[in-house]
TORTOR-374169 format. One record per residue (C-alpha): x, y negated, z. Coordinates in steps of 0.2 Angstrom, whole numbers, plus 5000, padded with zeros to 4 digits. Layout:
residues N
XYZ/...
//
This chain:
residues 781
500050005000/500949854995/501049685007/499549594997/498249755000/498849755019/498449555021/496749605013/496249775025/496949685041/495849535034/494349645030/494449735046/494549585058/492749535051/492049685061/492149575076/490349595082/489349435087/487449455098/486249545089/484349575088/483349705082/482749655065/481249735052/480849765035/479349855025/479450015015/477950005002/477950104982/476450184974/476050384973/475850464955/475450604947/477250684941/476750724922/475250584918/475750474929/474050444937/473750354955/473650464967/472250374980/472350444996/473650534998/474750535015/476450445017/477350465034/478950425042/479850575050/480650595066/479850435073/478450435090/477250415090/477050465069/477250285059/476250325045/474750265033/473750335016/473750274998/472450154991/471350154977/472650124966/474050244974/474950114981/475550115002/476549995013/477350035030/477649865038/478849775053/480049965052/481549935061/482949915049/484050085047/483850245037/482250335038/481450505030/479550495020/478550645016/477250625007/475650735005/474150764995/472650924995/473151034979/475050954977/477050984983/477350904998/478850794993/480150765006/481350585002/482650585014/484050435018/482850295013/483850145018/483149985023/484149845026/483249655032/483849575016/482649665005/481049765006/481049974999/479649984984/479850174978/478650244967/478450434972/477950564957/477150704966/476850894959/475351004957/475451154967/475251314959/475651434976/474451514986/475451545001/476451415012/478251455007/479151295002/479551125005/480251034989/481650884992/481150734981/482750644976/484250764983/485550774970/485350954963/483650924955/483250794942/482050664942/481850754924/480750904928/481151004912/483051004919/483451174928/485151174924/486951074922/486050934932/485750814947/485150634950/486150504956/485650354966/486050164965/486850184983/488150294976/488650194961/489050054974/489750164989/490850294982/492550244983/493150124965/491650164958/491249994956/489450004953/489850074936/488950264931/490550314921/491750294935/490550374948/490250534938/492150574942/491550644958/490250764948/490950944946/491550964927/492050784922/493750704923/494250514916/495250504902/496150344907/496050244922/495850074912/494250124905/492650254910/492750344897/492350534904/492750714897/491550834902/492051014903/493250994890/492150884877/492750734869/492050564878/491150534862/489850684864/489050564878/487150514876/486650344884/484850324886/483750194894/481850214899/481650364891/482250294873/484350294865/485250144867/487050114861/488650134873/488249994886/489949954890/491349814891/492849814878/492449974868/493250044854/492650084836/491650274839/491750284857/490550324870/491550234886/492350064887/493149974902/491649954911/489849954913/488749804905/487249884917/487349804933/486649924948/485349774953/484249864939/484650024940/483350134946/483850354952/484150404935/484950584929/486650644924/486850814912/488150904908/487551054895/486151144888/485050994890/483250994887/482450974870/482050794871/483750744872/484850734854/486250684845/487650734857/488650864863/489450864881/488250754892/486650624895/486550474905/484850474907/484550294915/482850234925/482650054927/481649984944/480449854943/480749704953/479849664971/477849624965/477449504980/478949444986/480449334978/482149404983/483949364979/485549454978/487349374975/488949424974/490449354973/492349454970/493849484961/492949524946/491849374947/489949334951/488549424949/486649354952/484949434954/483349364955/481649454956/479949414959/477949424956/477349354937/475949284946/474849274965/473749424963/474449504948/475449644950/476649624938/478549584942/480349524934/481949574939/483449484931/485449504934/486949394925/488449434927/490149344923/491949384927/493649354923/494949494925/496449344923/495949334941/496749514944/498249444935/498549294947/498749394961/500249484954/499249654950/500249724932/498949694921/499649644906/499849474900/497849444890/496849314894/495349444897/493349394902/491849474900/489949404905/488149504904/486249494905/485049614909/483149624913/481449744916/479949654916/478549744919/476649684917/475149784919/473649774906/472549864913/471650024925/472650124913/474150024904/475749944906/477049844896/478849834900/480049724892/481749764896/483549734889/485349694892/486749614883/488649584887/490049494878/491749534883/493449474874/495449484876/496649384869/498549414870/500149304863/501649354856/503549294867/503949194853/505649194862/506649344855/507849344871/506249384881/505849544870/505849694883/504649794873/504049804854/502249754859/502749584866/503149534847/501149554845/499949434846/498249494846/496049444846/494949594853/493049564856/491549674860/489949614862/488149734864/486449704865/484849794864/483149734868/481449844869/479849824873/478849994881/476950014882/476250164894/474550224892/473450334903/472450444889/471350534901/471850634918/472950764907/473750654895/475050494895/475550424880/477450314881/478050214866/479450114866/480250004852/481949954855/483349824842/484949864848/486649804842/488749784842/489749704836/491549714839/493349684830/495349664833/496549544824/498349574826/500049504820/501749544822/503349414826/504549474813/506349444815/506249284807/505049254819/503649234807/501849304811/501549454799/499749544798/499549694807/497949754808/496049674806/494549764812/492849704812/491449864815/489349794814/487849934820/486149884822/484849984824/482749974826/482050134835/480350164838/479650314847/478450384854/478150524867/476650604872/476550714890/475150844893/474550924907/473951084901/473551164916/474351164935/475651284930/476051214911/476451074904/476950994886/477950844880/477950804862/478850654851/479650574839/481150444837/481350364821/483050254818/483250104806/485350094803/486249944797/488049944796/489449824790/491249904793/492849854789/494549914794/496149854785/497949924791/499749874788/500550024780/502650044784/502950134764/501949974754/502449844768/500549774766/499049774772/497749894765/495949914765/495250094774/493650044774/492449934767/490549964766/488949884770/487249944771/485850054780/485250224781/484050324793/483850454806/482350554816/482350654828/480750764833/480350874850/479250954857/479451074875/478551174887/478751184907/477951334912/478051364930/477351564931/477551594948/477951504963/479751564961/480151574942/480051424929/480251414909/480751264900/480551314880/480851184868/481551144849/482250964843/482550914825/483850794820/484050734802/485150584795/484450544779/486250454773/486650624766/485050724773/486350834787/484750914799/485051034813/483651114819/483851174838/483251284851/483151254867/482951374883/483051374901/482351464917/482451444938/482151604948/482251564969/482351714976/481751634991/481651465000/483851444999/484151504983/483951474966/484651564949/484751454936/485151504916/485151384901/485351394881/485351254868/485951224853/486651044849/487150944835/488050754833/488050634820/489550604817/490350394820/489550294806/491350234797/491950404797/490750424783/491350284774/493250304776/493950234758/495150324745/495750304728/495750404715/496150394698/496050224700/494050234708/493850214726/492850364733/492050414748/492650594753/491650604770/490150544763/489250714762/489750764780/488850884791/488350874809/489550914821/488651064834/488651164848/487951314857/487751304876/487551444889/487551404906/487251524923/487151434941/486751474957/486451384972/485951414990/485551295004/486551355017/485951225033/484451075029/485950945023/487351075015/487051145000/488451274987/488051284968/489051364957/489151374938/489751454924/489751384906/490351434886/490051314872/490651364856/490651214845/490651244825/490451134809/491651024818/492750864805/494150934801/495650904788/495851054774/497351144773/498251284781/499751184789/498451044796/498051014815/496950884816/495050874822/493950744827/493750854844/495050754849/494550594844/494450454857/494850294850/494150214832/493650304816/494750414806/494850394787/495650544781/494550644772/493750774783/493050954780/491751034791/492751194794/493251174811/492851264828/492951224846/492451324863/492151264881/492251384894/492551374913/491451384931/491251244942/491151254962/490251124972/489851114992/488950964996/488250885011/486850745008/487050625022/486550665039/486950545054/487650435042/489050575034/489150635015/490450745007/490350774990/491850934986/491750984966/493051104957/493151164940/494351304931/494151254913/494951304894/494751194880/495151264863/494851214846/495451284828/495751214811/496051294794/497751344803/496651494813/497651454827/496651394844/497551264852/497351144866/496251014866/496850844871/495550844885/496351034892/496850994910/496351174915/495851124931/495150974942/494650934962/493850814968/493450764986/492050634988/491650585007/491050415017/490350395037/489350255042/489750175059/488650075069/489449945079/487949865085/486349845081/486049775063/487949815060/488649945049/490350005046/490550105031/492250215026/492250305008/493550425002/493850494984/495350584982/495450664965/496950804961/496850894941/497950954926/498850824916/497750794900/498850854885/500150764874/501050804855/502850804856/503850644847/505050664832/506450544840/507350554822/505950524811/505150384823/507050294821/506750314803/504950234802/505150114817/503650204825/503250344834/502950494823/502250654832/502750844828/501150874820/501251084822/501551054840/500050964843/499450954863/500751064867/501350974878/500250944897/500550794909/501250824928/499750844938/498750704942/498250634960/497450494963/496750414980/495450284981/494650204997/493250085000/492650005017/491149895019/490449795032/488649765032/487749625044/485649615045/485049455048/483349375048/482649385031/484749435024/485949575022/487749535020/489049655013/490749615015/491649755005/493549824997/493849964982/495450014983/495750104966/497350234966/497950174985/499550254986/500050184970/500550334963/501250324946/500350444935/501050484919/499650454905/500850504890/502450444879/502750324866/504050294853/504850104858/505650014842/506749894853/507650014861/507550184849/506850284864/505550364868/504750324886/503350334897/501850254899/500750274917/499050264923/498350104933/499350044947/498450024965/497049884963/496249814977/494349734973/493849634986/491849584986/490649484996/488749524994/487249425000/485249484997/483949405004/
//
């Protein structure tokens, strides 16, 4: 821990001092629904566990509850209805600064004995009910306490069984074995593009999330075999909830850190309307970072967003939510004009980077009849995003190095129809239909011409749709069936995939649960790969116009038993063989776009490339109880692919193996004081590296890899600890949260790969983030 981090804990820590205190309240209220047609549930009972005498009340005419002048603290609801699941919420907490509005979906039940109590909201069931397998939901809280997770969903789902980061710089996140670009992002029930800061051409990750966690609802996070509503991936979905803003009452939350300021405001449209608004900007500057001696380079780097749900009822029956976020972000570096300054061939580069997203939809829910709920959503979404960069030569002249500039715009319109069919069956059914627009161009400096040249150019637009249809059949008390099919088709070159889907839960009893899962999966693959440019007899062609899908088969088998009320052990076991994957043709070639992380390739490309997946994952968690969470996940993984070569080789992604140790304990130092300490402390196999052709790179002034050894080299081990404490102070009306991230806190030095460097004719090694300390102060009231 270096002398700058000490000032800040010793700082931090002295503001635990604790001042007089008084007891304080707040109000839990939320409305009760019907899990698949999202009826209000009227009468139905809500209580507070383990209080005396019972604290409790019943549902309204229009499903809707409030529990008021609660002492603030951490409670459990259950709630209750004739013919329906009792639903369980544990570790509700409530805090003076702002009221708790749930809204609890509740399902019918089908036994005829009293054998279970189902757990809303505990992490290895979905808020997704056709999930049995390779998921679990994760809460707002988590995204904010575990330790450098910085409110962001990418860097959080490091803790999850299965994923590992790719680079500490950016959330990008491999999941059992995938490239980060199999990742699905979808908002509301509807696809969205990658909603992150300073991404790169293709990907799926960027450097950190534009979604700030004042919006984000419990949403779902899954890893294989996913259900058939979801498409056009292959490793994983975010599946993101939104929450509606406080109906009655306006509140506010600020925050103010190293990374910048954040504000929140929510409220009631209107006295006596129950609609709401709920709005977050954010802006930072990470030059801040910079100033305080942390090694981050020498760019000028920012970043700012907006995001919004606002939600307005219609009717008895309907609903309109408007909802959206957008985020600019941009980096600009300078070149040492000085050439005695020159340590390094990258500070002869001077260089422009921006990446700005958007997307804006507006979604209409509609109560058919008791069985039947109708959700359509239309949604505009957009980036934009590009790199300029030049080069000092010797004369110190600027010479072009590289122009980027990548436009996608979509329209997608959808529609999703759920159906009760019956107390044990249930259908969803619907339709995404995607309107493309693309203006792509990449142009490179080439070393044999000494000029720049043009590998892609194209403008245009094209389509895609997507179809689903699946069945949750629950045919006992103890065994459930989710069968579905989804149909994906882009009509740029009409590649289609049609793809069953299949999964089934069987609890033996009241602790444990068997689980199995099959799907087939396809991708489209990155727009500008399709429209890499080459020259022919003169003619420029396209030769990765006509490319297929990209897909997958998933199986998965899990198990997982409860071994007390707040431990619980899973584990699972995967194989995913992956086929039809890009490839280039030839017998002596290595290259696939498996391994693909950062902008489009342009060499033409075959589909005759395989891949396969395979490992088992362990996880032993304890939700929290007394104020203590532990969250232990392990994986032993292999990541394989093959190219025309017919040899299976590592994929870049192959650690082999990855722990990760997730843990926090609440301390109350007085009433309305909390003391929070988080842990995360994650150990895997170094990510894999090609070898360098020292010669060869002398010869072109740049580093030239050994193309038929590639990813045979692996990293040393990787280790990282990250820490975070927090203090949090209720007062009348106000919550404060006084909070420090320490990211990587014994400033271990992990090797993230080598590079060939022109100055010096050597070839060294490039690490991992250094320790960052993020200091925050939060205020909601």
């Amino acid at each position: 821990m270096n002398s700058f981090t000490k000032i800040l804990v010793v700082l931090f820590l002295m503001a635990v001092n604790p001042l007089q205190a008084q007891q304080f309240t707040q109000t839990i209220r939320g409305s009760v629904i019907d899990q698949i047609t999202k009826t209000p549930m009227p009468g139905a009972t809500v209580i507070i566990l383990g209080l005396d005498p019972v604290v409790g009340t019943t549902t309204d005419v229009d499903g809707d509850f409030k529990i008021e002048n609660l002492p603030v603290g951490t409670y459990t609801l259950k709630v209750s209805f004739v013919g329906f699941e009792e639903m369980i919420l544990p570790n509700i907490k409530l805090n003076s600064g702002k009221e708790v509005v749930l809204t609890v979906p509740i399902e019918e039940d089908i036994r005829q004995i009293d054998e279970f109590v189902v757990t809303a909201n505990e992490k290895d069931r979905t808020i997704n009910d056709m999930v049995q397998v390779s998921g679990r939901t994760f809460s707002v809280e988590e995204t904010r306490k575990f330790a450098a997770a910085v409110n962001d969903p990418g860097r959080m789902a490091i803790s999850f069984p299965g994923v590992t980061g790719t680079d500490d710089g950016n959330n990008n996140i491999s999941i059992r074995g995938n490239s980060p670009n199999g990742l699905l992002w979808r908002m509301e029930g509807i696809d969205i593009p990658n909603p992150n800061h300073f991404v790169n051409p293709g990907t799926a990750g960027g450097g950190i999330s534009i979604l700030s966690s004042q919006l984000l609802s419990d949403s779902d996070f899954i890893t294989a075999a996913f259900p058939a509503e979801y498409g056009n991936a292959l490793s994983g979905v975010f599946d993101l909830n939104l929450r509606k803003g406080n109906n009655e009452n306006q509140e506010f939350t600020l925050q103010a850190g190293f990374l910048g300021v954040d504000v929140a405001a929510e409220g009631p449209i209107a006295k006596n309307y129950k609609g709401s608004y709920l709005v977050n900007y954010r802006y930072s500057t990470l030059s801040l970072l910079s100033k305080l001696g942390l090694p981050l380079g020498d760019f000028v780097t920012n970043f700012q967003d907006l995001s919004f749900n606002i939600f307005l009822p219609t009717g008895p029956k309907s609903t309109i939510t408007l909802f959206g976020f957008g985020g600019l972000s941009d980096q600009d570096g300078n070149a040492r004009k000085d050439s005695l300054k020159w340590e390094s061939d990258w500070d002869r580069y001077a260089s422009t980077f921006f990446s700005n997203t958007g997307a804006v939809g507006m979604k209409h829910s509609y109560i058919l009849n008791q069985n039947n709920f109708l959700q359509s959503t239309i949604l505009a979404s957009g980036n934009s995003l590009g790199i300029t960069s030049t080069r000092l030569d010797d004369n110190l002249n600027f010479q072009e190095r590289s122009y980027e500039n990548y436009s996608n715009s979509k329209i997608t319109f959808s529609s999703v129809l759920n159906t009760k069919i019956s107390a044990k069956a249930a259908l969803r059914s619907g339709f995404y239909v995607n309107q493309l627009y693309y203006n792509l161009r990449e142009d490179a400096f080439e070393e044999e011409m000494q000029s720049m040249q043009t590998h892609i150019n194209s403008k245009g637009n094209t389509q895609s749709i997507q179809a689903f249809s699946q069945l949750n059949y629950r045919a006992s008390e103890r065994l459930t069936f989710n069968l579905g099919l989804h149909y994906l088709q882009l009509l740029l070159n009409n590649s289609k995939s049609l793809e069953p889907r299949f999964s089934a839960s069987y609890a033996w009893d009241e602790k444990q649960r068997l689980s199995l899962g099959y799907g087939l999966h396809a991708q489209v693959q990155p727009l500008g790969t399709y429209f890499a440019e080459q020259e022919v007899n003169g003619q420029i062609t396209l030769p990765n116009e006509n490319l297929d899908l990209s897909k997958s088969h998933h199986f998965v088998l899990g198990y997982d038993r409860t071994l007390n009320p707040y431990l619980r052990m899973k584990v699972e076991t995967y194989y995913q063989h992956l086929f039809q994957i890009p490839i280039r043709s030839g017998a002596d070639e290595t290259y696939s776009i498996i391994n693909q992380q950062w902008t489009f390739t342009t060499d033409p490309l075959v589909n005759e490339g395989f891949g396969k997946n395979y490992g088992v994952e362990l996880t032993l968690e304890q939700f929290t109880y007394k104020g203590f969470y532990f969250l232990l996940s392990s994986s032993i993984y292999n990541s394989l692919y093959k190219t025309n070569e017919n040899v299976w080789r590592n994929t870049a992604y192959n650690g082999n193996y990855t722990m990760t140790l997730t843990a926090g304990k609440e301390y109350e130092l007085k009433k309305n004081r909390v003391f929070g300490v988080n842990l995360r402390a994650i150990y895997s196999g170094g990510l894999r590296d090609t070898p360098i052709d020292l010669d060869a790179s002398i010869e072109k002034g740049e580093s030239v890899y050994i193309e038929d050894q590639l990813f045979s080299e692996k990293n040393p081990s990787y280790f990282r600890t990250d820490l975070r404490f927090s203090l949090s102070k209720n007062k009348p009306k106000s919550t404060r949260i006084l909070s420090l991230d320490i990211q990587n806190a014994t400033n271990r030095k992990n090797v993230f790969g080598e590079y060939f460097e022109p100055l010096s004719n050597e070839i060294k090694t490039s690490y991992q983030a250094p320790l960052i300390p993020i200091l925050s102060y939060r205020v909601e009231f």
